[in-house]
C-alpha positions in Angstrom: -125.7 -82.4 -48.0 -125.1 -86.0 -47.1 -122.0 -86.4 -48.4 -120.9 -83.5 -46.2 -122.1 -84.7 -43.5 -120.3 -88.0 -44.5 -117.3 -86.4 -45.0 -117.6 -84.2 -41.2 -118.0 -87.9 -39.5 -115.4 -89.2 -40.9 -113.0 -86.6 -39.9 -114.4 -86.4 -36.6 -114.1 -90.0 -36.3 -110.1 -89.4 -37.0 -109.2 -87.2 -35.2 -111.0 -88.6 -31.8 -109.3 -90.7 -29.2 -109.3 -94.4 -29.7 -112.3 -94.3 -28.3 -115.3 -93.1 -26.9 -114.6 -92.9 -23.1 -114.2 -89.6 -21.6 -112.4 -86.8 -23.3 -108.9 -86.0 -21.1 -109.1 -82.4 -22.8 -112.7 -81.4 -23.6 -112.8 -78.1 -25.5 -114.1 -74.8 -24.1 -117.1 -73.4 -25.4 -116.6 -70.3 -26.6 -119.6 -68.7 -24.7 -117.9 -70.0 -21.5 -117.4 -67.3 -18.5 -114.0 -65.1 -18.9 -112.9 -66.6 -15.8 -112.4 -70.2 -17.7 -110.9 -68.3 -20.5 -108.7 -66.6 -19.1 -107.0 -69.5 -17.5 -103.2 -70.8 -18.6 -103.4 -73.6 -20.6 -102.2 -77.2 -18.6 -99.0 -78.1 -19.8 -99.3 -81.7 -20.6 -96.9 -84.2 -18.0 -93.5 -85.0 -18.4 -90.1 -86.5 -17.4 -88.6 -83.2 -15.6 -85.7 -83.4 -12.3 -84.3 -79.9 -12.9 -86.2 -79.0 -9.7 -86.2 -82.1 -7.8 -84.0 -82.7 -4.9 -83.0 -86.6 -4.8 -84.7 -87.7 -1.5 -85.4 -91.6 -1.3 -88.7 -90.5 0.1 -90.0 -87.5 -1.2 -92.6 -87.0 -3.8 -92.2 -87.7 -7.1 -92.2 -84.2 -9.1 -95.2 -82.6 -9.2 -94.8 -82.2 -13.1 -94.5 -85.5 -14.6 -96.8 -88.2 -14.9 -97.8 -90.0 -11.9 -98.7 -86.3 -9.9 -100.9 -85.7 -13.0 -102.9 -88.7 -12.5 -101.5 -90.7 -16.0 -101.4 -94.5 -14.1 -104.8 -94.0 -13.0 -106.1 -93.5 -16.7 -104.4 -96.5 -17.5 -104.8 -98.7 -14.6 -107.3 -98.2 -12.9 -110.9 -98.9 -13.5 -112.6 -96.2 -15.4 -115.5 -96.3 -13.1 -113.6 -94.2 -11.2 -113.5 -91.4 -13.9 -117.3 -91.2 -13.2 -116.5 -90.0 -9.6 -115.7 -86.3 -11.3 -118.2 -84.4 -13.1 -118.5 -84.5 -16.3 -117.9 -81.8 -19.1 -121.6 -81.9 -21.1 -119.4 -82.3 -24.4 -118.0 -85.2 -23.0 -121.4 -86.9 -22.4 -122.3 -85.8 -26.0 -119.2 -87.4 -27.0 -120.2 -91.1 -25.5 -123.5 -90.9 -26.8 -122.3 -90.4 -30.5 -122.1 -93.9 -31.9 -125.8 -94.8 -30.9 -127.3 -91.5 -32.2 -124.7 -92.0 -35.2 -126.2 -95.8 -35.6 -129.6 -94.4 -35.0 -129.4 -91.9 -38.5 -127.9 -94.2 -40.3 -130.8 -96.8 -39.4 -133.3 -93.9 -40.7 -131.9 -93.3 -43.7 -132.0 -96.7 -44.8 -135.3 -96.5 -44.0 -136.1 -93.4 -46.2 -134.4 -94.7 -49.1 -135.7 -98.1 -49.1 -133.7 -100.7 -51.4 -132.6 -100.5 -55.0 -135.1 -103.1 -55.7 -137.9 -100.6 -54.8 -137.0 -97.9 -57.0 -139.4 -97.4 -59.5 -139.1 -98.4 -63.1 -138.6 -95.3 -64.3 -135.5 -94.2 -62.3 -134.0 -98.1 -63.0 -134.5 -97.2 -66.3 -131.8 -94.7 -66.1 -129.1 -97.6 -65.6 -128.8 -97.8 -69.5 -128.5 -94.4 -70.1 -124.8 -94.4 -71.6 -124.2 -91.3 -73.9 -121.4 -89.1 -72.1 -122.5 -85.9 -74.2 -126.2 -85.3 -73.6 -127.8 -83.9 -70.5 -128.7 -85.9 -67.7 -132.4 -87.0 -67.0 -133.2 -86.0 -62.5 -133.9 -90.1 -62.5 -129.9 -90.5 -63.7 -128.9 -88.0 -60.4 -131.5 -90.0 -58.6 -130.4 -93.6 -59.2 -126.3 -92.8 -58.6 -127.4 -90.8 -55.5 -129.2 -93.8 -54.4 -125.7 -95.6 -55.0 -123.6 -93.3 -52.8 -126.1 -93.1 -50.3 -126.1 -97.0 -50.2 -122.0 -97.6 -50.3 -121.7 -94.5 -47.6 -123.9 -96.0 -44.8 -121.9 -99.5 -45.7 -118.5 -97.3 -45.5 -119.8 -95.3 -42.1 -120.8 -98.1 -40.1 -117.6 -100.0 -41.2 -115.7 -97.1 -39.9 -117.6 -96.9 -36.4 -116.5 -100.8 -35.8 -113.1 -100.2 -36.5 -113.2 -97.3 -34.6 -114.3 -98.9 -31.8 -112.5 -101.5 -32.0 -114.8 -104.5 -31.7 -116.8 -102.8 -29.0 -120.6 -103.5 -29.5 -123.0 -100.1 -30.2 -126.3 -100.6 -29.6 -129.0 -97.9 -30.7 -130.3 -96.8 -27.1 -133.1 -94.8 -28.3 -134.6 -97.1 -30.8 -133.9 -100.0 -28.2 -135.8 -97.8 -25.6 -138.6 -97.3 -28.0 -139.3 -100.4 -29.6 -138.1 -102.8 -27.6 -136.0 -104.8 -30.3 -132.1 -104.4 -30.4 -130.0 -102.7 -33.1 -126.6 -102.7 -33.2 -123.9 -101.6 -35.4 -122.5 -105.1 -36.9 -126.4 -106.1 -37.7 -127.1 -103.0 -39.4 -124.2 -103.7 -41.4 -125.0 -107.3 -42.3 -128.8 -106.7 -42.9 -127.7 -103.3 -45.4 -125.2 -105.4 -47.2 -127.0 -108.6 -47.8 -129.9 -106.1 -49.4 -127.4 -104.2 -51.1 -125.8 -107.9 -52.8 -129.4 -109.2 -53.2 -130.7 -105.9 -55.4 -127.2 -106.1 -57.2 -127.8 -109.9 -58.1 -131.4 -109.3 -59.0 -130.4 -106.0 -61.6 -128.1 -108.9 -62.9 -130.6 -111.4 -63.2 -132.8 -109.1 -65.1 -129.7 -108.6 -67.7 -129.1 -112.2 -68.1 -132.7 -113.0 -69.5 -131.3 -110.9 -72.7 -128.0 -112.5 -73.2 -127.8 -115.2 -75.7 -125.2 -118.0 -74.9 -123.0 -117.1 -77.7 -122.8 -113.9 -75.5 -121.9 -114.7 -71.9 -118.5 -114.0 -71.9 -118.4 -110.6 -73.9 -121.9 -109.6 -72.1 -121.2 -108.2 -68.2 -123.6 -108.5 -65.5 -122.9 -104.8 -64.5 -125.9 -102.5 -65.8 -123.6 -99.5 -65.8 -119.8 -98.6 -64.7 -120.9 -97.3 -61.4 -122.7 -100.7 -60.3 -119.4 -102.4 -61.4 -116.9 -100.1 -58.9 -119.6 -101.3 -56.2 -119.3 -104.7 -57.1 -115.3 -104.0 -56.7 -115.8 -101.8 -53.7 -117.7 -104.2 -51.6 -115.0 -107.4 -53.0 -112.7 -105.6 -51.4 -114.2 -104.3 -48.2 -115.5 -107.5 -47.1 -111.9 -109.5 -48.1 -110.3 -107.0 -45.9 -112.8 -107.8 -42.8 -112.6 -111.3 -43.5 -108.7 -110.9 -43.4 -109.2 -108.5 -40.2 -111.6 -109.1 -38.5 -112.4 -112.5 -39.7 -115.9 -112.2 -40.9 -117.5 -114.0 -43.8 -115.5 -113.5 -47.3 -116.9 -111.9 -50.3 -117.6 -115.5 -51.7 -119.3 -117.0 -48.9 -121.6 -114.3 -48.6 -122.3 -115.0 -52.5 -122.3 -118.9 -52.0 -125.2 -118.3 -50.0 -127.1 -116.0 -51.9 -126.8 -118.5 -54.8 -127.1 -121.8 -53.5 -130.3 -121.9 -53.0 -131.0 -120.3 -56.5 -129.9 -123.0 -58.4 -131.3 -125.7 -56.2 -134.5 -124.3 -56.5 -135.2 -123.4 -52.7 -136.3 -120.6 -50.7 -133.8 -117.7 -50.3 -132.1 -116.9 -46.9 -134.0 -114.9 -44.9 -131.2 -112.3 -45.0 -131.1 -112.2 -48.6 -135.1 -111.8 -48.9 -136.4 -110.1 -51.8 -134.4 -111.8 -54.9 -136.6 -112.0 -58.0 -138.8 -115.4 -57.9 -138.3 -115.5 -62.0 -134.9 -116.5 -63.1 -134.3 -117.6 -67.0 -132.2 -120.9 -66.4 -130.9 -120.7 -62.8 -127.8 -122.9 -63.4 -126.7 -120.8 -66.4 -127.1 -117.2 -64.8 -124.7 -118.6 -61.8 -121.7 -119.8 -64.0 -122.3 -116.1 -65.4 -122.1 -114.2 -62.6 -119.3 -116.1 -60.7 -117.3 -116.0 -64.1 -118.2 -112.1 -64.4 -117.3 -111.5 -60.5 -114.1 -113.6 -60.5 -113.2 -111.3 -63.6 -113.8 -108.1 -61.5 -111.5 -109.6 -58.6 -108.8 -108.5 -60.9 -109.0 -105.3 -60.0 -106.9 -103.8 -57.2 -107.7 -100.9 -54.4 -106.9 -97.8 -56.6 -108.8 -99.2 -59.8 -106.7 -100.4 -62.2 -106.6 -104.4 -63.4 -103.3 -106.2 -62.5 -102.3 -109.6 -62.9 -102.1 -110.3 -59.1 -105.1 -112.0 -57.9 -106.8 -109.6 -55.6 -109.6 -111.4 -54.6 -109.1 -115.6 -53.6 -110.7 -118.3 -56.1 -114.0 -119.9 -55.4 -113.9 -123.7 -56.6 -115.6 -125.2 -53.9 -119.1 -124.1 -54.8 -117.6 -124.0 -58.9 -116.9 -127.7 -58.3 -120.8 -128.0 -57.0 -122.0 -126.0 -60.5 -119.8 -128.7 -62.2 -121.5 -131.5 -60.8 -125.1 -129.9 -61.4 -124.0 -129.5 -65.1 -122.5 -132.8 -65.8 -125.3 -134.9 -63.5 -127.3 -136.6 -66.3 -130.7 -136.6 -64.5 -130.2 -132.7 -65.3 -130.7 -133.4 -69.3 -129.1 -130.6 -70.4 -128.4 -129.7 -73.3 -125.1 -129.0 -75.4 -125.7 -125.5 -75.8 -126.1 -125.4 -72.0 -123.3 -127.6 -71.1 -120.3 -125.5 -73.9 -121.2 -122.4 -71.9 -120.8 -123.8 -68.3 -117.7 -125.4 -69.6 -116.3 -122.3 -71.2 -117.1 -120.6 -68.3 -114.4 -123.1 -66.4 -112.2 -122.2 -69.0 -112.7 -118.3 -68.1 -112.0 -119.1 -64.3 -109.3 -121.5 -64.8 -107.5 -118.8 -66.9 -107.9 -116.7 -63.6 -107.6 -118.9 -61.1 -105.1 -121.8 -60.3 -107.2 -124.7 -62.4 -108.9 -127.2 -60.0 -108.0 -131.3 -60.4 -111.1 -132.2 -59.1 -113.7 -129.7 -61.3 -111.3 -131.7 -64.1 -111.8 -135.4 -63.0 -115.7 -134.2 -63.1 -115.5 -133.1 -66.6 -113.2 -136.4 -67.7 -115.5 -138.7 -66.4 -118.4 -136.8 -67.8 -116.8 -136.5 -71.4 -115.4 -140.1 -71.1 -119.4 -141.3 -70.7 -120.6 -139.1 -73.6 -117.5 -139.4 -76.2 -120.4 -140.7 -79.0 -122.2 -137.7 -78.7 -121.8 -135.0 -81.6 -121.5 -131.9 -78.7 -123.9 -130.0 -82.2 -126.2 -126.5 -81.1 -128.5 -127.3 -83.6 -129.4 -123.0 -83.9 -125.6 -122.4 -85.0 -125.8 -123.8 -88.0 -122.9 -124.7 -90.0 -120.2 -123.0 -87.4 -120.3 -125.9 -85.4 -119.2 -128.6 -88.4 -115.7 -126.6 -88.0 -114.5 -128.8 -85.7 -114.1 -131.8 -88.1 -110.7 -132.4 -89.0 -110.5 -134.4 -92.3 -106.9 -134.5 -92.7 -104.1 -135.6 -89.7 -102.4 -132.1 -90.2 -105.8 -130.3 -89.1 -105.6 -132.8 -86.4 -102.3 -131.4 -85.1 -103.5 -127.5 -85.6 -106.5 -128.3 -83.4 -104.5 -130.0 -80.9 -102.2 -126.8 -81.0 -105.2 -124.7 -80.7 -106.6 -126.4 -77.5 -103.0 -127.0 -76.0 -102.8 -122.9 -76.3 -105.8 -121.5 -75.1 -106.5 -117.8 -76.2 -105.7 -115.3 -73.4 -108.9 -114.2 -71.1 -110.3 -111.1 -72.9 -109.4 -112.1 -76.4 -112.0 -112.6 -79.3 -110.3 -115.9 -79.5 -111.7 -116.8 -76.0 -114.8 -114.5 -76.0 -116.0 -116.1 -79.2 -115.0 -119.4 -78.7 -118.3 -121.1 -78.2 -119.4 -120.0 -81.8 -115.8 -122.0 -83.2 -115.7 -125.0 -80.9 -117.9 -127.5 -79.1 -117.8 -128.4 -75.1 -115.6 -130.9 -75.5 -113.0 -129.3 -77.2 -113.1 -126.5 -75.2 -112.9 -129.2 -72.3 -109.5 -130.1 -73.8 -108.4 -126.7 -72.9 -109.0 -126.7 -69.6 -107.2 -129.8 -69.2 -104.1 -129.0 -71.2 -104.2 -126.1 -68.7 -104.4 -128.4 -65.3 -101.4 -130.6 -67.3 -99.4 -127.9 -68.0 -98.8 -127.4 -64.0 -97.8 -130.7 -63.9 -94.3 -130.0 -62.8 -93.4 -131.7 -59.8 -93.5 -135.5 -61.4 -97.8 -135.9 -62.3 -98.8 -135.6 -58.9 -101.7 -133.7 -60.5 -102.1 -136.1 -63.4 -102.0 -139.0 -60.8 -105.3 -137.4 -59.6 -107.6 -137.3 -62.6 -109.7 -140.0 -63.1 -109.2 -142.0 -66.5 -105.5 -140.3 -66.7 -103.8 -140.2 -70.5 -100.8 -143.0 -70.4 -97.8 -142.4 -68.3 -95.9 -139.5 -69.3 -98.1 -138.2 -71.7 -98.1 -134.5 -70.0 -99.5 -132.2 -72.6 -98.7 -134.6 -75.3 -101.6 -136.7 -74.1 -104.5 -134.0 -75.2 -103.0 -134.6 -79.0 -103.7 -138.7 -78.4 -107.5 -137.6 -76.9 -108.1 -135.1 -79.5 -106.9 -137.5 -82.5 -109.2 -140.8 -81.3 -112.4 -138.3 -80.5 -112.4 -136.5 -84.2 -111.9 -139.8 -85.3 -115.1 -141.4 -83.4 -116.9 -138.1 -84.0 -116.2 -138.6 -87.9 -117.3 -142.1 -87.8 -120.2 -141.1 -86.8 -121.2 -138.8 -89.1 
């Protein structure tokens, strides 16, 4: 039933003037008095002389478009539209967008948030086998999705509709004294609707192990990942449009505070208090969300970036991981790292995120970068002779495309520094204009060295790391 209703809105909405004012042409009821029905139809102005004798000063004919009143529509004020009485449809007509903001207001207060649901219905979210029956709590749960995107979708459309034009909910102002207006319903329903989406994720990412985090999504389902891709690409087209905040900065803020330890934003109230390492569930879900940007308007992945790259606040992570009052640990630090790896492979790599891994790895190049729990994998990355030497070097100066095992997996095959390596043979490997990027990078390889100098770095650190062992 609500998605008809959806669906009658929105062509309403279409097929309505620009916007709300008074209808020029309101429609005839059909109970209306034979007399009205029986009347010719108007026929609408136009440019006619057939019938008009050229006189300097006679009227203008009484057929086109100044007799029929078409300046003062456009020129004059439309107070003076008021002076006429009014057909009662047309009234109805003005008063739609409040009573439309007014029921979607209710219904986001009958449904309540995603958050809210109760365990049994979020339990649902796993349920994955296409042949068997349905559970009710399945229906429930995805109507609860469509219900939530829908009221996003509707009040999106009543903005653009009308055009930047403020509607305010006269009733529920009337009533309560407190205003409510279309652009903050919209901000307060999607903040909630981010917040619950980041806390289903945070509840996923206290069972993913580290060896994990790049084959494991943060998506509990394939619905909650079209919304994910959905609301990417609604809010890049109204930051584009109608220059509101960008996907990104609406996430920045959810998650700053996170890893910092703070007190959420009040708009994003409700995001679970209990978070298994902080620092590691962001890298997760900016790598996971940076992965969905990929996808385009109709669905399908495409090599174009769709959605823009988010290195500022990446380049704050960085600093977090790499600050040594942090004391974290190597299997910490190889999965923030191959995390950078992941977005560098999708986004343009960043100089600075790679002069704050340089001068992290330059400070730590005694260190054996072991995860003690991994057992003997992690010895692999000895070389004992100089042609294993070159192989690695090959390996690092080549990184495995994005969704490859070679890249899933790599955390279980190399350490952090070697998948460091990678990310810088990636920012070299732009470095086609002269070094300008090279230049940049604190510590730089000797002149010239381009690509080249990732061999020279890889040959002296196996060699220090084999001394010390």
């Amino acid at each position: 039933m609500f998605k008809q209703a959806q669906v009658i809105l929105i062509l309403h909405y279409d097929n309505m003037a620009d916007d709300f004012s008074q209808s020029l042409t309101p429609p005839v009821s059909p109970f209306a008095a034979d007399s009205l029905c029986e009347l010719s139809p108007a026929q609408p102005p136009c440019f006619c002389c057939s019938e008009t004798k050229d006189d300097p000063t006679g009227a203008l004919s009484t057929e086109g478009y100044t007799a029929r009143g078409s300046l003062k529509r456009y020129l004059e004020p439309s107070s003076s539209l008021d002076a006429c009485p009014s057909h009662p449809y047309e009234d109805l007509e003005a008063q739609l967008p409040s009573a439309l903001l007014e029921e979607l207001f209710g219904i986001t207060l009958l449904i309540g948030r995603l958050k809210d649901l109760p365990a049994n219905v979020q339990s649902a979210f796993t349920i994955q086998n296409q042949g068997k029956i349905f559970p009710p709590s399945w229906h429930l749960l995805h109507l609860h999705l469509d219900i939530h995107w829908s009221v996003l979708e509707i009040l999106h459309l009543l903005s653009h509709k009308m055009q930047g034009q403020v509607v305010y909910a006269h009733q529920f102002v009337n009533l309560t004294g407190e205003n409510l207006t279309d652009a903050g319903l919209f901000e307060e329903h999607l903040c909630s609707l981010l917040c619950d989406l980041t806390g289903l994720a945070i509840g996923k990412y206290s069972k993913v192990r580290p060896t994990e985090a790049l084959s494991s999504h943060h998506y509990l389902c394939s619905c909650t990942k079209e919304l994910w891709v959905l609301l990417m690409h609604l809010l890049e087209y109204r930051n584009k449009v109608l220059h509101t905040q960008s996907f990104w900065s609406y996430m920045n803020l959810l998650l700053r505070p996170l890893v910092l330890g703070k007190p959420a934003a009040e708009q994003f109230s409700g995001l679970p208090t209990h978070c298994k390492d902080p620092l590691g569930f962001t890298w997760w879900l900016v790598t996971h969300l940076a992965v969905l940007g990929q996808y385009s308007r109709n669905g399908t992945v495409q090599s174009e970036k769709h959605l823009s790259d988010n290195w500022t606040f990446v380049e704050e992570l960085l600093k977090l991981t790499c600050n040594p009052k942090g004391g974290l640990a190597e299997e910490q630090v190889r999965m923030h790292v191959h995390c950078c790896l992941s977005l560098c492979l999708l986004w343009e790599p960043s100089t600075s995120a790679v002069s704050t891994l340089w001068d992290y790895y330059s400070k730590n190049l005694n260190v054996t970068f072991t995860v003690p729990w991994l057992g003997m994998s992690g010895l692999g990355t000895l070389c004992k002779t100089p042609l294993a030497l070159v192989e690695q070097a090959r390996s690092c100066c080549s990184p495995s495309p994005l969704h490859s095992p070679g890249h899933t997996q790599l955390y279980r095959s190399a350490n952090s520094f070697h998948i460091f390596l990678r990310v810088l043979a990636l920012c070299l490997a732009q470095d086609t204009a002269g070094g300008v990027p090279q230049r940049q990078i604190k510590g730089r390889p000797p002149s010239g060295a381009g690509v080249s100098g990732v061999n020279h770095l890889l040959f002296n650190t196996d060699q220090s790391q084999e001394a010390s062992h």
